[in-house]
Legacy VTK file of the C-alpha trace (Angstrom):
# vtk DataFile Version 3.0
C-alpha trace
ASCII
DATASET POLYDATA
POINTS 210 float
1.725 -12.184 6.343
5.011 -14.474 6.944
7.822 -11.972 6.351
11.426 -14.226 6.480
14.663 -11.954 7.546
15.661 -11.508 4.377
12.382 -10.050 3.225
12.208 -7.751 5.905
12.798 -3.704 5.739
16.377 -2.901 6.581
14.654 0.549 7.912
11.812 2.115 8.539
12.644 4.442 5.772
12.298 1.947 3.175
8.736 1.046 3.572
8.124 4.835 4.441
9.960 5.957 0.797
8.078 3.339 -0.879
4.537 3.917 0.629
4.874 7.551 -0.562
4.642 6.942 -3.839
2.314 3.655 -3.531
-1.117 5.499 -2.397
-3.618 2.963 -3.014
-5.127 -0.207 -1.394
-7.391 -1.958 0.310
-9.496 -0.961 3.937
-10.029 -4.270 5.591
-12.793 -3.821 8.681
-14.009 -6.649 10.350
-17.818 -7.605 9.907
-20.168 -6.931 11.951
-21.273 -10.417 13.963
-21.751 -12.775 11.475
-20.445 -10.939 8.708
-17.042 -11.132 6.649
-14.825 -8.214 6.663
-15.550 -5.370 4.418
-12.713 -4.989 2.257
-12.910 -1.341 0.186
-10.483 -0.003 -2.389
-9.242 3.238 -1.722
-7.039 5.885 -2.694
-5.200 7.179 0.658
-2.297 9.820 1.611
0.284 8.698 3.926
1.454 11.158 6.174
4.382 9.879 7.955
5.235 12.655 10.128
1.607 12.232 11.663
1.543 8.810 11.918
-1.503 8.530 9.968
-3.272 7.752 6.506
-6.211 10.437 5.428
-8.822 9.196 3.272
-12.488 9.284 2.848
-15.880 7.357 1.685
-19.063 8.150 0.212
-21.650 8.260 3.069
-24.362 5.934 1.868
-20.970 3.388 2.400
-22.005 0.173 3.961
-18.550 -0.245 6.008
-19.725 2.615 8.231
-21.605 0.560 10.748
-19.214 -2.203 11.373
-16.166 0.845 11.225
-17.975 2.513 14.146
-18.411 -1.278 15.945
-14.472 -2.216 15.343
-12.470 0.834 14.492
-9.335 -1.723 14.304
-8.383 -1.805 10.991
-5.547 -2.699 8.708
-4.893 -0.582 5.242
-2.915 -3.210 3.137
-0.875 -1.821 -0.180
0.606 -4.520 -2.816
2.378 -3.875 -5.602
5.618 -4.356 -7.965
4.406 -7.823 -7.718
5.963 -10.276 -11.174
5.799 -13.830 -11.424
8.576 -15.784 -11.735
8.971 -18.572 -13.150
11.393 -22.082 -11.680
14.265 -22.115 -14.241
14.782 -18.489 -13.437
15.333 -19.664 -9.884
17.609 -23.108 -10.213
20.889 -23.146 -8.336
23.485 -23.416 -10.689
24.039 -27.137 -9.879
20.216 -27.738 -10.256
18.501 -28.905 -13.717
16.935 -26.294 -14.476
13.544 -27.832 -14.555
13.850 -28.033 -10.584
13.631 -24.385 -10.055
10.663 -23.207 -7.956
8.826 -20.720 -9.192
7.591 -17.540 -7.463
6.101 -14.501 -6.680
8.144 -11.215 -5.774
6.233 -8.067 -3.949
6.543 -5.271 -2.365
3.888 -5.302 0.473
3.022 -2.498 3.536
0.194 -3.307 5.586
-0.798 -0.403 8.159
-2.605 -1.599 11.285
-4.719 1.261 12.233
-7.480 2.753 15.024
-9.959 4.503 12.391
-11.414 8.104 13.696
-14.297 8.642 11.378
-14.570 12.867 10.792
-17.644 14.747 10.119
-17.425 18.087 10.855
-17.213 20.255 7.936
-14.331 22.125 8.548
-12.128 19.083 9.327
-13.276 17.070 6.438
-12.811 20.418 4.071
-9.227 20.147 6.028
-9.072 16.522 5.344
-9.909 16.676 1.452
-7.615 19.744 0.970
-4.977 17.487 2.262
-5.519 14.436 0.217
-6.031 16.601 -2.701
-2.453 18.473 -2.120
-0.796 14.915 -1.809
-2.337 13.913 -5.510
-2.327 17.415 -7.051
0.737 19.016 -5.796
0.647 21.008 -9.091
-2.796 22.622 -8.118
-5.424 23.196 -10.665
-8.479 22.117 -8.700
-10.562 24.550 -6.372
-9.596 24.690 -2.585
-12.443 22.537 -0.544
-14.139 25.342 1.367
-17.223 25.011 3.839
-20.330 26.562 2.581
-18.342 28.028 -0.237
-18.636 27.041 -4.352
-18.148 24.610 -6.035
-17.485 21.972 -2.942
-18.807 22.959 -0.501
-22.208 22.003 -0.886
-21.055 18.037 -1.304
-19.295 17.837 1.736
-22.277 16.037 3.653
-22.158 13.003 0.750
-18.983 12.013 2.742
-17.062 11.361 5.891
-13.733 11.862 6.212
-11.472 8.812 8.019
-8.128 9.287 9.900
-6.380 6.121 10.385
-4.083 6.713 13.730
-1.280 3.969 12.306
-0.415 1.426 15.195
1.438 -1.228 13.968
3.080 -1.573 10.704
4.115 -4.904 8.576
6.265 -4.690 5.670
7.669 -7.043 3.519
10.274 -6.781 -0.321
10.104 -10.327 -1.290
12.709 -10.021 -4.034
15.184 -13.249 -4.139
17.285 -12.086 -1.163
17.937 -15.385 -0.337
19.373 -16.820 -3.459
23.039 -16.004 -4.638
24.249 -13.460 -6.862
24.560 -15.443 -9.146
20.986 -16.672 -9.091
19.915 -13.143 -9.012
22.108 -11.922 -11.484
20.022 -14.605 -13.699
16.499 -13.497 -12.752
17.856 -9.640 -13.476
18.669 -10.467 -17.467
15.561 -12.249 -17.501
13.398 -9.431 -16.296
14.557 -7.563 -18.170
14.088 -9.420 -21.610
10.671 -9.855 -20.435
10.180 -6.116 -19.813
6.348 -6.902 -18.492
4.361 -4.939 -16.230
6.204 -4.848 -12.921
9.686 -6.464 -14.311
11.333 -3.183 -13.950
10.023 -2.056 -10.338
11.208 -5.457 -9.088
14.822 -5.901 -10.846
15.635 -2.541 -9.440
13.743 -3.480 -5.945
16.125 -6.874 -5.861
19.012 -5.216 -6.855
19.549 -2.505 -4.720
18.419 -4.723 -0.962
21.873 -6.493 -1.864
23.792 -6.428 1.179
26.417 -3.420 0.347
LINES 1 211
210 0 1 2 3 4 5 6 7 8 9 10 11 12 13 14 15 16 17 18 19 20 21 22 23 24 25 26 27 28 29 30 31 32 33 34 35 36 37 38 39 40 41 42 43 44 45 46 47 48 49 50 51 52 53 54 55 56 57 58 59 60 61 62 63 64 65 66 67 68 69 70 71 72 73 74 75 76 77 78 79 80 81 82 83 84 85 86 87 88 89 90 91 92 93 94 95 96 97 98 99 100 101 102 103 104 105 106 107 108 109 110 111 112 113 114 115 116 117 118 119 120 121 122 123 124 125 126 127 128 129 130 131 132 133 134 135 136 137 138 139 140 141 142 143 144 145 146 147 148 149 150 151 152 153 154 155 156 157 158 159 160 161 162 163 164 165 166 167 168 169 170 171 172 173 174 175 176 177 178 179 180 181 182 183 184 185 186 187 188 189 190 191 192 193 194 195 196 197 198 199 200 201 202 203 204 205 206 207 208 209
């Protein structure tokens, strides 16, 4: 992933605020020899006190094998993506016509060394976690080993840790162009009120330099 200066965090905190709240994406392991990578959706929680994503998988899961081989993995997360089109983009002394359109995103992708877990207790640990991240108001049953009613599925699944190593993030939202330019793509976004329009006019407008 290129990331340009101006599309780069201006702190760890950023990516860490936004990856909070932005809990699913895509496991990419590399393939056994001869294989391409397994790529698996996944729902995750980030914990970034730990330095580590929790998740888990369904046993019968064919990325186990090549997981085991090459625990080196990355967990990628895109989202508040929009298109936008060129004569949002034109310099004011540009026909309009000559704009070049684009993409904006918000992207976080989480290098990782994946530590698969199946004992009981620490996957009953694991899910408990995950579940408290999604559910903070409660209402589902505490995972318990040997105890009703999960206990008895907790050998359909293994449990996976992902130790983060290495982190890439990139807000590709204008902050190159002027304010002016920018000011133009806001009032657009906003007319067009699509999915995304409103997650990226607010991501482009606050990484203004103060």
């Amino acid at each position: 992933m290129l990331i340009h200066p101006w599309d780069a965090p201006r702190e760890d905190a950023e990516w860490q605020r936004w990856l909070a709240v932005h809990d699913f994406g895509q496991l990419v392991v590399n393939g056994l020899d001869g294989e391409p990578p397994h790529v698996q959706p996944l729902h995750f929680a980030y914990d970034g006190e730990r330095g580590e994503a929790v998740t888990h998988l369904a046993r019968p899961n064919p990325i186990w094998p090549a997981l085991l081989a090459r625990p080196e993995v990355v967990l990628s997360v895109v989202d508040d993506y929009v298109y936008v089109p060129g004569p949002w983009q034109a310099d004011p002394d540009v026909a309009s016509e000559h704009g070049v359109p684009t993409s904006f995103y918000a992207a976080v992708q989480l290098r990782c060394r994946a530590h698969v877990v199946d004992d009981p207790a620490e996957k009953a640990e694991l899910l408990n976690r995950q579940v408290g991240h999604f559910q903070p108001e409660g209402g589902s049953a505490e995972v318990a080993v040997g105890e009703a009613p999960f206990g008895r599925l907790l050998s359909g699944i293994r449990g996976l840790r992902l130790e983060v190593t290495g982190v890439r993030a990139k807000f590709k939202y204008a902050g190159r162009r002027t304010e002016e330019v920018q000011d133009r793509i806001a009032v657009q976004l906003t007319q067009r009120a699509g999915p995304g329009d409103v997650e990226a006019r607010e991501h482009m407008l606050r990484r203004r330099p103060a």
